[in-house]
C-alpha positions in Angstrom: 97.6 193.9 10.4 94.6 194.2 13.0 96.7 194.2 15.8 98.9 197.1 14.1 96.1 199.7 13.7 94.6 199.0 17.0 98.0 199.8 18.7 98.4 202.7 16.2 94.9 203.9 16.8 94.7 203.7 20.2 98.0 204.4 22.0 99.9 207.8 21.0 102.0 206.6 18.4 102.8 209.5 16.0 106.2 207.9 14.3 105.9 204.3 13.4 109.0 202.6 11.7 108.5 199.7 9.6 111.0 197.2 9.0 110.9 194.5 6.3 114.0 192.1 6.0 115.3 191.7 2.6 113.1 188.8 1.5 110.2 190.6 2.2 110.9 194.4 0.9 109.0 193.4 -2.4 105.8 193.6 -0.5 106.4 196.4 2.2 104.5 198.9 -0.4 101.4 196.6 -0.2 101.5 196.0 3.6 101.7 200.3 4.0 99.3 200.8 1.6 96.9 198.7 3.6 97.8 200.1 6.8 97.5 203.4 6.0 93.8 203.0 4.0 93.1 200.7 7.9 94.0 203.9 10.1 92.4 206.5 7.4 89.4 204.6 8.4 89.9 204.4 12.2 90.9 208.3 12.3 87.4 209.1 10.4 86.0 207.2 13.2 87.9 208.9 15.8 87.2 211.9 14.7 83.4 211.7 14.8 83.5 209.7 18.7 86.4 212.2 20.1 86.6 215.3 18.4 90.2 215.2 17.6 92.0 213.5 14.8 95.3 211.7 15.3 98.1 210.9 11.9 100.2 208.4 12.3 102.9 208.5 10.2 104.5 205.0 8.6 108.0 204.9 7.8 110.1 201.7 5.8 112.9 201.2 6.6 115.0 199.6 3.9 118.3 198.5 4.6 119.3 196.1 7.3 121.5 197.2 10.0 123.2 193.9 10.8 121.5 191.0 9.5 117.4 191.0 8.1 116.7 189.4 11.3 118.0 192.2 13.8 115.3 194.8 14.6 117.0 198.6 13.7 116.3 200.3 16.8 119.3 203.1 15.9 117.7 203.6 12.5 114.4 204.0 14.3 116.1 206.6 16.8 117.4 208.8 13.8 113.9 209.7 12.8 112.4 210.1 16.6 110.3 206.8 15.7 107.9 206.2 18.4 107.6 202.2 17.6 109.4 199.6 15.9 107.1 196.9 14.1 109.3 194.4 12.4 108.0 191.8 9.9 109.8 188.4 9.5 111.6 186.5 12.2 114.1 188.1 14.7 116.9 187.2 16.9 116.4 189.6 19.7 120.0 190.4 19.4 120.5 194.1 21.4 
């Protein structure tokens, strides 16, 4: 999840899907939860350094478009989602 808030935190990402495949939806709420209590802390300290505070706002996404492996990029398009980060294994498929 490091790697997540950085990228969050320091790019402009405003819209961040999450994808979990089926097998691992029981513990999307957890995973959120921690990212959002991570970038909480990173936009306190952004605030103080810049002077301007940035939300990012996290989005699951719940069902699977093809298979749990294939990364919802049309789902992510219907909500204007500036990033896809999708947990599990994937097949690339386009």
């Amino acid at each position: 999840m490091g790697v997540i808030t950085i990228l969050c935190s320091v790019t402009r990402i405003f819209l961040c899907e999450i994808q979990f495949p089926d097998n691992l939806l029981k513990d999307s709420t957890r995973v959120v939860t921690a990212l959002r209590k991570r970038l909480q802390s990173l936009k306190k300290i952004d605030a103080t350094e810049s002077g301007h505070e940035t939300n990012v706002g996290l989005f699951v996404m719940a069902d699977t478009a093809y298979g749990s492996c294939c990364v919802d990029e049309v789902g992510a398009s219907h909500i204007n989602a500036d990033c896809v980060i999708h947990y599990g294994h994937t097949c690339f498929s386009p």
